[in-house]
N, C-alpha and C positions, 0 to 999 in steps of 0.2 A: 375467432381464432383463439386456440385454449391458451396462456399462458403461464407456467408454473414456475417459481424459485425454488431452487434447490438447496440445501445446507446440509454441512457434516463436521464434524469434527471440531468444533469449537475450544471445545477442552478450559471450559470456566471465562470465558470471553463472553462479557453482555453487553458492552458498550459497543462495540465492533459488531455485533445477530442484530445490534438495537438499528443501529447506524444504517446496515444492510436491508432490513427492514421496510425503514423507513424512507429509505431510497427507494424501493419496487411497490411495496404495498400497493398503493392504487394503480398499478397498470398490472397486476398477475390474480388470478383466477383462485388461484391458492399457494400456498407455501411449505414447505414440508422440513425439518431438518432429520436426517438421518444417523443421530447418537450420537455420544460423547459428547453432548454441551455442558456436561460436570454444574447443570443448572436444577435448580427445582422445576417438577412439572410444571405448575402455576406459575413462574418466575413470566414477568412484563416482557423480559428481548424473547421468551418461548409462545406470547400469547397470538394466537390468530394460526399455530403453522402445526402442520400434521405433524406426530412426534414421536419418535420411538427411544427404547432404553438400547445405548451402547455400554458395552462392556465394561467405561468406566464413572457411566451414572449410578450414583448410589441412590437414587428415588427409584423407587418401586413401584411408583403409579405409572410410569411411563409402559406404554404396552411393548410387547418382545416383535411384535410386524402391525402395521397398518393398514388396510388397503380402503380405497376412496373410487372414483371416476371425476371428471373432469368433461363432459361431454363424452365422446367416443374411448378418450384416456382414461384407459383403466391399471390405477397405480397397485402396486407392491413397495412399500417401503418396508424396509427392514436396516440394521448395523451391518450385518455382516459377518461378525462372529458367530453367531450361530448357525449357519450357515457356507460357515469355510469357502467365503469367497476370497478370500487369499490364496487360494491355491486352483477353486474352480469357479464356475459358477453356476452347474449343474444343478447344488440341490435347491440355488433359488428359482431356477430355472421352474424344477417340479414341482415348487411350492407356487410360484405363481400362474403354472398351467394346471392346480389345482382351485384357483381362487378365479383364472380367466383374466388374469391381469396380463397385461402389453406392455406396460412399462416398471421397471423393477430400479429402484432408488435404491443405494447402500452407502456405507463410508466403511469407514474401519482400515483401512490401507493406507488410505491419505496419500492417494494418487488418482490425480484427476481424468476423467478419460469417460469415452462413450461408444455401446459398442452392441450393436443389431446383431444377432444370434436368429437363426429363422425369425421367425413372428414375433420375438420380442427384442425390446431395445435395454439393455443397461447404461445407467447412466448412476457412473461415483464423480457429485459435485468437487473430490477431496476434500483438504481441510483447508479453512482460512489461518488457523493459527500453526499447523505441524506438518509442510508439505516436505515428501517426501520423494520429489522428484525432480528435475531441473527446472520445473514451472514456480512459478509464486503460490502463497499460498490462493484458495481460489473456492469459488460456488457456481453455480450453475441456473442456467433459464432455457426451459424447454417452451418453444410454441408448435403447434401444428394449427394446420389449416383442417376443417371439419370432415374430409373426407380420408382422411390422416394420409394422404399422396405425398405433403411435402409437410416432414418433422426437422424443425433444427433444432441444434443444442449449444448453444453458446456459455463458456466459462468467461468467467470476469476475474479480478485481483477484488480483495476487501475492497480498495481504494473504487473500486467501478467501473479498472481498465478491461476491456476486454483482451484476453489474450487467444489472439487468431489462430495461433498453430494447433487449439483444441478443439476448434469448431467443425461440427457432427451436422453431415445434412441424408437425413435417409428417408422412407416409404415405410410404413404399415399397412398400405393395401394390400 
């Protein structure tokens, strides 16, 4: 059963990526943060996790989208602002029915939330340091089972609480 951590928006926070980290590490499959960690590519809380440049990383190594697989999970990770998911989420939609990705990672809004569109799922971990909604700040753990029938998506607090009122349970069969 695939298990991934999600991250966004850190915004210069490594003690807190590092802490979070090292809390999942051994139980998740992979790890990904989705921009604005205002961290070096190479920096120790970014090493081990798929990583893209948000709009306020000044490293230039970090690449503009990502995509990977996880078993059957086929990710899209990207920030978001390039992509103007602030307003839709259409062109990542045709960006990742370009690549054949199912699952599409963003941040850049710093609003936590999960959200099945036909055949694909979005999923904004938000941000741990700058949330912008009545939630704490927050990241995110996706598992599915191998036949992807049963996907959930669980948001946590930094701290490791799970906060219930954002938990995603849907199908990609």
């Amino acid at each position: 059963m695939p298990k991934i951590l999600i991250l966004s928006d850190s915004h210069g926070w490594s003690q807190e990526v590092t802490e979070i980290k090292e809390r999942h590490q051994a139980d998740v499959d992979a790890m990904i943060h989705c921009g604005d960690s205002e961290l070096e590519f190479d920096s120790e809380p970014l090493a081990g996790f798929e990583k893209v440049q948000g709009n306020m990383d000044m490293d230039f190594r970090f690449p503009e989208e990502v995509d990977f697989a996880v078993g059957k999970l086929h990710f899209l990770v990207i920030h978001g602002h390039l992509h103007q998911t602030k307003a839709t989420l259409m062109p990542a939609s045709y960006r990742a029915e370009e690549l054949g990705a199912n699952i599409i990672c963003f941040g850049h809004s710093h609003v936590a939330g999960a959200e099945k569109v036909k055949d694909k799922l979005f999923i904004n971990p938000g941000s741990i340091r700058q949330p912008r909604s009545a939630h704490p700040g927050s990241y995110a753990i996706v598992t599915a089972d191998e036949q992807l029938k049963e996907i959930s998506v669980h948001f946590y607090t930094k701290a490791g609480q799970e906060i219930s009122s954002l938990a995603y349970q849907t199908s990609l069969s």
